[in-house]
TORPARO-599994 format. One record per residue (C-alpha): residue in one letter; x, y, z negated; residue number from 1. Coordinates in Angstrom, 3 decimals. Each point is the difference from the previous one (the first is absolute). Layout:
N
a_X_Y_Z_NUM
...
end
This chain:
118
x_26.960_-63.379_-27.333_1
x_-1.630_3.409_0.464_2
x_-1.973_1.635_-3.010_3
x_-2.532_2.339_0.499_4
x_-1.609_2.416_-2.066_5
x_-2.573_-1.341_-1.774_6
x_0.009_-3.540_1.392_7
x_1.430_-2.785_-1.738_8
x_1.941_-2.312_1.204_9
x_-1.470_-2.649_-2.877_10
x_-3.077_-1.483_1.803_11
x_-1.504_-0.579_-3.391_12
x_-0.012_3.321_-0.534_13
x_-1.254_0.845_3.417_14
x_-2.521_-2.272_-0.968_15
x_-0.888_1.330_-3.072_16
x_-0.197_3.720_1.782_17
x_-2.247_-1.295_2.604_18
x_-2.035_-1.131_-3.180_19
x_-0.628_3.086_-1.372_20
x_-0.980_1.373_3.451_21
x_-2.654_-2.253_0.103_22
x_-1.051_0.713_-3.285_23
x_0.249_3.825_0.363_24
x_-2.533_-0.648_3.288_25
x_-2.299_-2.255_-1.418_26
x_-0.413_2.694_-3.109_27
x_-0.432_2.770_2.233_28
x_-2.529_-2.182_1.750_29
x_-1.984_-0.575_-2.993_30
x_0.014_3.410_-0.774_31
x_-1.651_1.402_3.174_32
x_-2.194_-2.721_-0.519_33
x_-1.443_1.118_-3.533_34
x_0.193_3.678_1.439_35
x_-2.234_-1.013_2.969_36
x_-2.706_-1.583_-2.874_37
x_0.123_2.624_-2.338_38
x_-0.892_2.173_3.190_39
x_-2.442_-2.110_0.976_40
x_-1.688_-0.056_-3.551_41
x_0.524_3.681_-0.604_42
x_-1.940_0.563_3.418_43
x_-2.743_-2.758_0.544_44
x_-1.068_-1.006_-3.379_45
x_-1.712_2.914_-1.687_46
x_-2.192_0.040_3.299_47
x_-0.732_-3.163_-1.064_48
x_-0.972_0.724_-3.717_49
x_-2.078_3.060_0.996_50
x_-2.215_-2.596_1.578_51
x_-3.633_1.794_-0.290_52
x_1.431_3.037_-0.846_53
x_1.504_0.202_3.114_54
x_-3.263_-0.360_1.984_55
x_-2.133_3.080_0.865_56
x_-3.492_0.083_-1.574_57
x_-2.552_1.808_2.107_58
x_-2.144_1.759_-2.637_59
x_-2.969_0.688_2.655_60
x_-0.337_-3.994_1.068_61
x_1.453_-2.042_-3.297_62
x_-1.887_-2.000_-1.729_63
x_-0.293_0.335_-4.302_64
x_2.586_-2.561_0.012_65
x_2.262_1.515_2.473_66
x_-0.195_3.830_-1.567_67
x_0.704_-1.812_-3.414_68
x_3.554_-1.090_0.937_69
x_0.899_3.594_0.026_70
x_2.037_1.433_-3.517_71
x_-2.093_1.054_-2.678_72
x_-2.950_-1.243_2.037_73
x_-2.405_-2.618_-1.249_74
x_-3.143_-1.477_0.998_75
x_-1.680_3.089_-1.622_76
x_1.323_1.975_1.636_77
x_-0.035_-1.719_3.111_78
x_-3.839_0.237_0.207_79
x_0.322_3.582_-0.919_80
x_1.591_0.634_3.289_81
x_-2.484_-2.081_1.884_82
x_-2.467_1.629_-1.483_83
x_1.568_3.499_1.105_84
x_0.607_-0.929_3.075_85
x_-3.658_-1.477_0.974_86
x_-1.262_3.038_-1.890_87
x_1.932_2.407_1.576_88
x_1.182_-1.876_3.039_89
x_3.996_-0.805_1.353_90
x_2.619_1.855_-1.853_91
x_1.435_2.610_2.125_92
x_3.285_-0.123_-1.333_93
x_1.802_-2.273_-2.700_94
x_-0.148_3.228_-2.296_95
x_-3.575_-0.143_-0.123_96
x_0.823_-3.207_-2.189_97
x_-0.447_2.356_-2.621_98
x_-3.320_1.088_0.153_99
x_-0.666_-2.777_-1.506_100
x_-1.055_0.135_-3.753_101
x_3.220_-1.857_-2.450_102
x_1.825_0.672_3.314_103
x_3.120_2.712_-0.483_104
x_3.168_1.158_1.320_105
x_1.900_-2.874_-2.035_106
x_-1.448_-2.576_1.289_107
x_-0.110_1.613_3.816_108
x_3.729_0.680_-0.080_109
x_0.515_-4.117_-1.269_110
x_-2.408_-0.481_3.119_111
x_0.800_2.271_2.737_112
x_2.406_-2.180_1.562_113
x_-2.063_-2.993_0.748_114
x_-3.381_1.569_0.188_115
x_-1.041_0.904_3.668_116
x_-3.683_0.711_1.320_117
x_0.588_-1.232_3.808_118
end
């Protein structure tokens, strides 16, 4: 009987090796599995959580309710802008945000991303 490297000639053991092939595939199977998750998590779901945030709030058309969603921006201040704005009419620009009185840079820079005035 002819021996080869690395192959038994002990079916039990061939066995046994074809076991751990298996084993090694369905492992690296699960693996790329979790990897493809995690990705998936790492990528979709703070898009998800940002919810609101992620939505653009048109400071020249919202509503008290809509302007108040923005950080360090209540209702109070939310009427403070619509109050600028019919007073003075549409913003120009989202910097002009802080014309408005208990409105500063702070609060702009939490904003600036998710303010627009089209």
């Amino acid at each position: 009987m002819e021996h080869f490297k690395g192959v038994s000639a002990d079916p039990n053991q061939r066995k046994k090796g074809a076991r751990k092939e298996r084993d090694k595939m369905r492992n690296s199977k699960r693996i790329l599995v979790l990897c493809l998750v995690a990705t998936f998590f790492i990528t979709c779901v703070p898009a998800v959580w940002a919810g609101e945030e992620a939505k653009k709030v048109n400071i020249n058309q919202a509503s008290v309710e809509e302007i108040a969603v923005l950080k360090n921006i209540g209702p109070k201040y939310a009427e403070r802008i619509i109050q600028y704005r019919q007073a003075n009419g549409p913003f120009k620009n989202a910097e002009d945000l802080m014309k408005v009185q208990g409105i500063g840079s702070k609060t702009f820079e939490l904003n600036k991303d998710i303010i627009t005035i089209k």
